[in-house]
ChimeraX commands (.cxc) that place a marker at each C-alpha (Angstrom):
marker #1 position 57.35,46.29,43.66 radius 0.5
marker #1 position 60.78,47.91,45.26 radius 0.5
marker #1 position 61.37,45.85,48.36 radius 0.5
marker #1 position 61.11,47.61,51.77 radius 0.5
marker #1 position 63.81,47.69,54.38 radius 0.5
marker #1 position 62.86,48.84,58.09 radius 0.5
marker #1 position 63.82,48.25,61.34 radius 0.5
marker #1 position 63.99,49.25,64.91 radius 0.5
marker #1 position 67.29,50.58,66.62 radius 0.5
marker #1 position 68.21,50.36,70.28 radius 0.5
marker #1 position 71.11,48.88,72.62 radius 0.5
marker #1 position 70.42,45.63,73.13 radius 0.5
marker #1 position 67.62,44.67,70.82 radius 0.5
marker #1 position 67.93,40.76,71.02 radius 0.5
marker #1 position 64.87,41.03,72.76 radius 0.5
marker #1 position 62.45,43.11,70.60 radius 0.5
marker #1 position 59.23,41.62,69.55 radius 0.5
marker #1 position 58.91,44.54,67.14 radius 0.5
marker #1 position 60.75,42.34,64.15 radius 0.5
marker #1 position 58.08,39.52,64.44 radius 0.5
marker #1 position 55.25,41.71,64.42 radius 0.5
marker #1 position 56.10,43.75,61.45 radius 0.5
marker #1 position 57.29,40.73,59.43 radius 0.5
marker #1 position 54.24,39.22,60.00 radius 0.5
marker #1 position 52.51,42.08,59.08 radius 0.5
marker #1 position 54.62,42.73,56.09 radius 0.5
marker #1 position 53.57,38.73,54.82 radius 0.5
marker #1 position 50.39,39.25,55.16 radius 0.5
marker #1 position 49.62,42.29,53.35 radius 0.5
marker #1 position 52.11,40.71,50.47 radius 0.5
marker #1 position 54.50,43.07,51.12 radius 0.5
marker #1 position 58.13,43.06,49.55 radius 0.5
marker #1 position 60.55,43.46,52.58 radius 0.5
marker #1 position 61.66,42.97,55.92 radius 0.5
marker #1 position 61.94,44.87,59.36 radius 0.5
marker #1 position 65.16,43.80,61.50 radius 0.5
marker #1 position 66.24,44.66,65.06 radius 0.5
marker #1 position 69.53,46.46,64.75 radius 0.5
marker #1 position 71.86,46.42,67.71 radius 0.5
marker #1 position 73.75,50.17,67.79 radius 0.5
marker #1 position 75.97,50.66,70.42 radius 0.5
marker #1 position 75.14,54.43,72.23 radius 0.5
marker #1 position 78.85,55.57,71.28 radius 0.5
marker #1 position 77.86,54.63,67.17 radius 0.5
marker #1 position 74.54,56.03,66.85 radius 0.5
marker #1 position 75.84,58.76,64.09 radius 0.5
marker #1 position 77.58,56.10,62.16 radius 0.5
marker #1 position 74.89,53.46,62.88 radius 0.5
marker #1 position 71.99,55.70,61.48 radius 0.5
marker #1 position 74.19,56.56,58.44 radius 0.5
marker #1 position 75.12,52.73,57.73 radius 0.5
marker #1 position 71.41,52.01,57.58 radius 0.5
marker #1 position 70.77,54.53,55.13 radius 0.5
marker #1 position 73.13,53.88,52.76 radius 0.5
marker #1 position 72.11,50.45,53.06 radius 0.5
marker #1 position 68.85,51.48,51.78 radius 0.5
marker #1 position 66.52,51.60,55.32 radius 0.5
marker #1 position 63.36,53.74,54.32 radius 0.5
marker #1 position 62.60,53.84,58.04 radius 0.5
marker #1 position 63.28,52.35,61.56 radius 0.5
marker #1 position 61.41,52.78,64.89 radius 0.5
marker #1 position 63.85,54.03,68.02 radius 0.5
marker #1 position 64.28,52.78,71.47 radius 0.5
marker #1 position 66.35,52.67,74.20 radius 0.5
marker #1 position 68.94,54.21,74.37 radius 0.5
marker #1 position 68.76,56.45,71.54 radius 0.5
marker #1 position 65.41,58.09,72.03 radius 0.5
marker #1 position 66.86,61.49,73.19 radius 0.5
marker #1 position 69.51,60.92,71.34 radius 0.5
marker #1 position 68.07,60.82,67.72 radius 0.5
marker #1 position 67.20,63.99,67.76 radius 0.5
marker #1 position 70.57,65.32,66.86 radius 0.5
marker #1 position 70.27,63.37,63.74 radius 0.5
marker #1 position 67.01,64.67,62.74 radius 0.5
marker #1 position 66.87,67.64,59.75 radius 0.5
marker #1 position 62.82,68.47,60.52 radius 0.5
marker #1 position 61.26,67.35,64.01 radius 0.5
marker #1 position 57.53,68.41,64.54 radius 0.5
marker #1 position 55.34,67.90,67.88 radius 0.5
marker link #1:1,2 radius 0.2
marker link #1:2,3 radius 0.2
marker link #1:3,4 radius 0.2
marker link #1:4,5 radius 0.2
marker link #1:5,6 radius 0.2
marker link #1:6,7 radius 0.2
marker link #1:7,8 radius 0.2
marker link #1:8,9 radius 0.2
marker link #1:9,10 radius 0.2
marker link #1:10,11 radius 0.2
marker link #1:11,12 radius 0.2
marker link #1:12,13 radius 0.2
marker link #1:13,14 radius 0.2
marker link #1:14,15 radius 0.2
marker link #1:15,16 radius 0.2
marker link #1:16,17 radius 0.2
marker link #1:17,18 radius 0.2
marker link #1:18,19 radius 0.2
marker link #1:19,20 radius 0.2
marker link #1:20,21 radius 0.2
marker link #1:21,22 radius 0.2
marker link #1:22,23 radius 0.2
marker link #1:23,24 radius 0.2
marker link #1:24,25 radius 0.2
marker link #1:25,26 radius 0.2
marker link #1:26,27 radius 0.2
marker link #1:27,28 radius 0.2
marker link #1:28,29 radius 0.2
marker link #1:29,30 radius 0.2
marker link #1:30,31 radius 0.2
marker link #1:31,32 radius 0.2
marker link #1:32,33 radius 0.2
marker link #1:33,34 radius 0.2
marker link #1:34,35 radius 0.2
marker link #1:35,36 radius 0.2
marker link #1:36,37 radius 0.2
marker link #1:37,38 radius 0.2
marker link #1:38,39 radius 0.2
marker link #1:39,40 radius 0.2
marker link #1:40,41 radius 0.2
marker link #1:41,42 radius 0.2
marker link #1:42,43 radius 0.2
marker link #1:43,44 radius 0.2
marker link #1:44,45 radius 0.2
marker link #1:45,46 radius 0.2
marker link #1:46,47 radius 0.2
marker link #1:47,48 radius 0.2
marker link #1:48,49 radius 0.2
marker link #1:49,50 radius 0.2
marker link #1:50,51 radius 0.2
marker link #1:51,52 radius 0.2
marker link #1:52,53 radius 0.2
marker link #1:53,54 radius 0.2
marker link #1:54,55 radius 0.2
marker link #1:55,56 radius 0.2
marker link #1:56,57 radius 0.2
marker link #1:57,58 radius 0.2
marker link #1:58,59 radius 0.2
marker link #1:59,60 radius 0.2
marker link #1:60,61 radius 0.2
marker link #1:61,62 radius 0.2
marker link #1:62,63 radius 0.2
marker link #1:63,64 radius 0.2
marker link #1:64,65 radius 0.2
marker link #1:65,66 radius 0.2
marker link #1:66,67 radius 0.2
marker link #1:67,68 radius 0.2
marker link #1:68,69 radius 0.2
marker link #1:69,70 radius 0.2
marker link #1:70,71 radius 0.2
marker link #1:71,72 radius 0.2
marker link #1:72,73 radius 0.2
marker link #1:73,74 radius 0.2
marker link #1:74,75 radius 0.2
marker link #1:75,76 radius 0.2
marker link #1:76,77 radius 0.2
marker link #1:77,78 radius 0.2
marker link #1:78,79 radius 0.2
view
């Protein structure tokens, strides 16, 4: 099984609850992988989406901040 990297992106994140939901859900279901907060400052978010996908992130949820943001970084967006 290829192990899963995901996350959720937003400036700050310490707070998020997001990481121990999905991880729990993740163990559960015997899942290989792990969802992470990731702390992107507003002035990175190019370089910050990039880094996470080239370190393999197959997904990430976005809050605030970025969630007008992101759009600029999106090839297909769909209602």
């Amino acid at each position: 099984m290829t192990f899963i990297k995901a996350g959720v992106i937003g400036h700050p994140i310490y707070h998020s609850k997001s990481p121990t939901i999905h991880n729990h859900w993740i163990e559960e279901h015997g899942l290989e992988g792990e969802y992470k907060a990731v702390d992107i400052v507003p002035e990175a978010l190019r370089e910050g989406v990039a880094a996470l996908i080239d370190e393999g992130y197959v997904g990430f949820n976005v809050t605030i901040p970025h969630k007008q943001e992101i759009f600029k970084l999106c090839a297909d967006v769909d209602d």
